[in-house]
N, C-alpha and C positions, 0 to 999 in steps of 0.2 A: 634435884635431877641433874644430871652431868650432865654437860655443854653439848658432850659429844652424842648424847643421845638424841638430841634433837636433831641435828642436823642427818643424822643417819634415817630421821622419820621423812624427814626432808627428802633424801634418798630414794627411799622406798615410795616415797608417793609422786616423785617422780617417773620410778621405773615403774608402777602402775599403771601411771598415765600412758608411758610411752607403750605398752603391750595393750591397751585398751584402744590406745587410737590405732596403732600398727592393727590388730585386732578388726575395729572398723571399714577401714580401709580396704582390708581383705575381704568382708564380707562383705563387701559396694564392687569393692572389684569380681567378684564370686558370681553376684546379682545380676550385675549389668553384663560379666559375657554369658551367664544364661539366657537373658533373656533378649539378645540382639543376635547369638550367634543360633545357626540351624543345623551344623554336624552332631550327630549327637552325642560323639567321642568328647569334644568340645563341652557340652552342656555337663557329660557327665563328670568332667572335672571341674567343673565352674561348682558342683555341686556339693564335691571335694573339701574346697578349699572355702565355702562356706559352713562347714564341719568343722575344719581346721579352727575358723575364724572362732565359732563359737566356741571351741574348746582351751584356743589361748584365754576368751574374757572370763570362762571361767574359772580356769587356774588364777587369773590374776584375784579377782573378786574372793576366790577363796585366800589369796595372801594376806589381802587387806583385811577378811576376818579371821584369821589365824586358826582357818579351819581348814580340814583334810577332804571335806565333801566335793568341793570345786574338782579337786583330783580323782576322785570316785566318779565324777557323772562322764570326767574326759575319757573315762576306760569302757564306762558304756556307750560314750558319742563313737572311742574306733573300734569297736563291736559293732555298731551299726551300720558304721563307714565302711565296713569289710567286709559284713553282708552283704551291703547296698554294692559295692564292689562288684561281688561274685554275682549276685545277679545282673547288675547292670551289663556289665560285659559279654553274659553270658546271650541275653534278650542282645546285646548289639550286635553281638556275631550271627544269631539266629537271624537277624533283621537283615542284617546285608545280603547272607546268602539267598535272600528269597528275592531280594530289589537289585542289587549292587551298588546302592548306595547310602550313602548314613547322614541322606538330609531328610532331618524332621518332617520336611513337605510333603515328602514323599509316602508317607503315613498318615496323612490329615482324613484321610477315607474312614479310620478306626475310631473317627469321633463320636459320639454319640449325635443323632439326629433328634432334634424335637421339633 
């Protein structure tokens, strides 16, 4: 084995790590302004960028097994981010005009009662 290969493994499992933790991070920061914040323009990008999160760990996960699949499921995560998009937007705009506002609260009547 050449010297230099190793060290380039060295490399790459470093730039793994660092996109799996970057990665992480995102999806904790994703989590927690969902779930603290009430506009729901807010939540719905917090929703975003736990999308995002999962679609970096999967490219990475796919590098580490030298497979193309991680890259295939990120094409259906922004297929769904983009649906989830156009409807989200679509139900916020609907929402405001009926309240004039886009805090969550203001909707808690639509819950289910048991």
């Amino acid at each position: 084995m050449m010297p230099w290969t190793t060290s380039l493994a060295a490399t790459d499992a470093q730039t793994i790590n660092a996109a799996l933790l970057v990665s992480a991070l995102l999806f904790t920061c994703g989590l927690v302004g969902f779930l603290t914040r009430r506009n729901m323009i807010i939540m719905f990008l917090c929703t975003e960028l736990m999308f995002q999160a999962a679609a970096l760990a999967l490219i990475a996960f796919g590098k580490v097994h030298q497979d193309l699949s991680g890259q295939v499921f990120v094409i259906f995560i922004l297929t769904v981010a983009a649906a989830e998009a156009a409807l989200a937007l679509g139900l916020v705009v609907l929402l405001y005009r009926r309240r004039e506002t886009l805090d969550s609260e203001a909707w808690s009547e639509l819950r289910e009662t048991s």
